[in-house]
C-alpha positions, 0 to 999 in steps of 0.5 A: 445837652453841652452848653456849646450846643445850647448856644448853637440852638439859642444863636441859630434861632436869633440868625433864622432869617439873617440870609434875606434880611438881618436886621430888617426881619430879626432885628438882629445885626449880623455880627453882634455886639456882645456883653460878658459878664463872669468870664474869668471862671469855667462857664465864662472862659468857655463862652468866650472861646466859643464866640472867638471862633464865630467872629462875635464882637465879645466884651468882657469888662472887669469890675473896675469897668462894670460894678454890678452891685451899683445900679447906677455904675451898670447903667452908666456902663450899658448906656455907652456900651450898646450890647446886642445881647448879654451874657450874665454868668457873674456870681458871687459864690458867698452871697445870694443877696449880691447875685440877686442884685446883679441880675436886677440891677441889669435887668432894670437897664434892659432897655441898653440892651437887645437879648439877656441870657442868664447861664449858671453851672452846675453847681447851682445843683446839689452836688451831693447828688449829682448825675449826669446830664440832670433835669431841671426838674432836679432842683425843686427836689434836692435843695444845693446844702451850700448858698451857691 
């Protein structure tokens, strides 16, 4: 499954009931107001032109507007920033310590925030072994040889 279709099931399931009444029965807005973090590589380059063509109100700060690593600065940020949902796909290829800090310190800001979905590539697989369209199942069985 491409990550364009996965976005399609994952944004027909939030618009379900849209038609009748959006923001009275899924508590969704109509045309929502999006959070990107990681939008200069693959995953995040591919997002945003998906949500062009849907005609989302996409965000896409850099690090100076958004330091992940702070805590403080995130919640700074998400406060002022009213998001319907984030996308997190910001790493850190050299450090598990600051990916793992990204996503708590927005995590801890959930309540700025509707809906947050975490997306990763492929890499975090062990390449060494890699096959097409791979379970996630995968990755308990083959540890990735780098920290990525």
């Amino acid at each position: 499954m491409t990550i364009i279709a996965i976005l399609d099931l994952l944004f027909g399931i939030l618009y379900l009931k849209k038609s009748t009444a959006p923001e009275a029965i899924s508590g969704v807005p109509v045309n929502m107001n999006i959070g990107l973090t990681g939008f200069s590589e693959f995953v995040g380059k591919n997002l945003i032109e998906y949500f062009e063509t849907r005609n989302e109100d996409i965000h896409c700060p850099k690090r100076e507007q958004l330091n992940l690593l702070d805590a403080t600065f995130v919640s700074d940020y998400l406060n002022n920033n009213k998001y319907d949902l984030v996308i997190h796909c910001g790493i850190n290829i050299n450090s598990v310590e600051e990916n793992l800090k990204m996503y708590f310190n927005l995590e801890r800001c959930s309540r700025h925030f509707g809906k947050m979905f975490c997306i990763g590539s492929g890499a975090e697989y062990d390449m060494r072994n890699y096959t097409v369209r791979m379970k996630e199942t995968y990755f308990k069985n083959n540890i990735p040889a780098d920290i990525y």
